[in-house]
N, C-alpha and C positions, 0 to 999 in steps of 0.2 A: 684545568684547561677548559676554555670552553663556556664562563661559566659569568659573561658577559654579554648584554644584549646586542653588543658591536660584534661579538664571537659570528666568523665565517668560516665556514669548512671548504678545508682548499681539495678539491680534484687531485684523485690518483694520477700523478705524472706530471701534476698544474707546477709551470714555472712562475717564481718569485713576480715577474712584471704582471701578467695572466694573473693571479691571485690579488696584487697592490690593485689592479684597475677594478677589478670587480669587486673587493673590499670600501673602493672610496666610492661607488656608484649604488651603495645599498641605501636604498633610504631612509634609516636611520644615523647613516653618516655624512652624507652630501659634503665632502668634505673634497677640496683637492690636493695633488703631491707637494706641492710648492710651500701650502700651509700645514699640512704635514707633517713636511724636511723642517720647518722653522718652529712649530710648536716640542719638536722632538729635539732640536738644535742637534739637527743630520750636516747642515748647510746641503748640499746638491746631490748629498747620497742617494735618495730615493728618486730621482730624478735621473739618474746612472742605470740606477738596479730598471727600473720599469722600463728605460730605455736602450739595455742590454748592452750598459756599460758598464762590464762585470773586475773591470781591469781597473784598478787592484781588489781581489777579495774584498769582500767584508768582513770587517773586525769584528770579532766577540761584544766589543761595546759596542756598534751600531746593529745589531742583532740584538744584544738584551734592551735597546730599548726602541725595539721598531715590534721587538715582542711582549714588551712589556703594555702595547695597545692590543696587539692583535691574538695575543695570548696562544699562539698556536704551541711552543717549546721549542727552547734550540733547536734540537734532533730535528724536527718535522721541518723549521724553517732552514734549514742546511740542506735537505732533499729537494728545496724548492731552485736550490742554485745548481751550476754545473762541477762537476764531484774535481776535489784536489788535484786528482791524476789529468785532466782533461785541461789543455794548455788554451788559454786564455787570451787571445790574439787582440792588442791594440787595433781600433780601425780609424784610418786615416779618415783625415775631415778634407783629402782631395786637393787641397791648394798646391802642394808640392810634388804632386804627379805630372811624369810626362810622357 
């Protein structure tokens, strides 16, 4: 772990989007989400997560291979999300509010 020049250390309590933005703003990655989700072939995953659309979880495959760059480990990148027990509210995009 760790043992890449792209390796970033995420902050005690750092959530998953908070970690993605300040991983893709190091400058030796200048990289953004959009290229990313398409070089990892996520499609919009990372684009959800950073944008605290956590509905539906993340699969096991879009974790091994969003850690397969960031090299942090399941375990630590699971702490980065909100814990299973903790219910997961869709939010409305407003159109059909009255």
């Amino acid at each position: 772990m760790g043992s890449s020049i792209l390796f970033l250390s995420p902050y005690n309590g750092e959530s998953f989007s908070s970690y993605l933005g300040r991983w893709c703003r190091q400058e030796v990655v200048s990289i953004d989400s959009y290229s990313l989700e398409n070089s990892l072939q996520l499609g919009k995953t990372l684009w959800r997560w950073q944008n605290f659309y956590l509905n539906p979880r993340p699969t096991t495959e879009e974790l091994q291979k969003i850690d397969s760059l960031l090299e942090l480990g399941l375990e630590k990148l699971l702490l980065m999300f909100p814990p299973e027990s903790e219910e997961i509210k869709s939010l409305s995009n407003g159109l059909c509010q009255r």
